[in-house]
N, C-alpha and C positions, 0 to 999 in steps of 0.2 A: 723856183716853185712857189714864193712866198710873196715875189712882186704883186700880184694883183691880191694881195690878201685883205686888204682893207675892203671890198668889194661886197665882201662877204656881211660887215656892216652897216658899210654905207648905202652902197648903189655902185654898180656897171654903168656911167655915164661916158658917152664917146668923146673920144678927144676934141671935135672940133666945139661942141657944146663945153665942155670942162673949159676952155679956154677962156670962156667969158665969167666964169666962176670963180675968181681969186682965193674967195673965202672957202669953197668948197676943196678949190688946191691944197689950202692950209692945214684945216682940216684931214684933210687925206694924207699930206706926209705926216704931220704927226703921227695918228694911226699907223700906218705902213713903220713908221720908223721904230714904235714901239712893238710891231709884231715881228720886226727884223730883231731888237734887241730879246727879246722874248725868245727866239727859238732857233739864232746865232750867235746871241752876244755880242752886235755889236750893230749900229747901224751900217748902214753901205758906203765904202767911199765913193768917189768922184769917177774911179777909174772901173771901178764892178755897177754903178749908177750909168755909165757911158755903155758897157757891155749888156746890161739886162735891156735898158732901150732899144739898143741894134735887134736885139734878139724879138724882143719884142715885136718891134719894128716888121719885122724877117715873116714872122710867123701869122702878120697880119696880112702878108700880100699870099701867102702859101693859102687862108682861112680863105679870102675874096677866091680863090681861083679857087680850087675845090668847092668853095659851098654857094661859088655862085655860078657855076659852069661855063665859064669864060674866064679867060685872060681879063684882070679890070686895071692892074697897074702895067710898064712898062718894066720895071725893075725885078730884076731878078736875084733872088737873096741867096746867100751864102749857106747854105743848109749843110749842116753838121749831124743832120738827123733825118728819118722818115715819117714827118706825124703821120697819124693816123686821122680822119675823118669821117670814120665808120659811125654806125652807131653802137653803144655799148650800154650798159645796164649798170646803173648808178653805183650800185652794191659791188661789180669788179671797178671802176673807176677809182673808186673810193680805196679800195683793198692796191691798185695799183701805186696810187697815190703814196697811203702809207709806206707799203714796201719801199718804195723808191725815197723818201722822205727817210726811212730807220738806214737807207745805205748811205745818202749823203749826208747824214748828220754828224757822222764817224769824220767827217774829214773838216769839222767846228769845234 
């Protein structure tokens, strides 16, 4: 829930632009690495680093095909879930968020 949270002060920049960004990279894990230590206690290893990518990863070919009404990659992800892609109103977003955030904090 917390990977894209540097986002929220930096900028949403897509990956293939970020790539030519080193210093904006740097910037960004710090960030991210202090708001993991802030509200896990710990930054992320290697092995939960490898896991949020996939997921990541996962959730961005499910966004293309959903909000762009076609099929746009070839690969088909692993889904452990059913997002949603509706539209919802900021004010439940928010409230689900939390909730969901007050349940998994219990296991940090």
């Amino acid at each position: 829930m917390l990977h894209e949270g540097s986002e929220a002060y930096l900028s949403d920049i897509t990956r293939p632009v970020k790539e030519h960004l080193p210093n904006y990279k740097k910037i960004e894990k710090r960030l991210q690495d202090t708001i993991y230590e802030k509200f896990i206690g710990s930054v992320l290893i290697e092995d939960e680093i490898t896991h949020v990518d996939q997921i990541d990863g996962d959730m961005l070919v499910c966004e293309f095909n959903a909000l762009m009404g076609k099929k746009v990659f070839d690969f088909v992800p692993d889904m452990r879930s059913s997002p949603r892609f509706d539209f919802c109103e900021f004010v439940e977003v928010e409230k689900e968020f939390a909730d969901l955030y007050r349940r998994l904090i219990k296991y940090f």
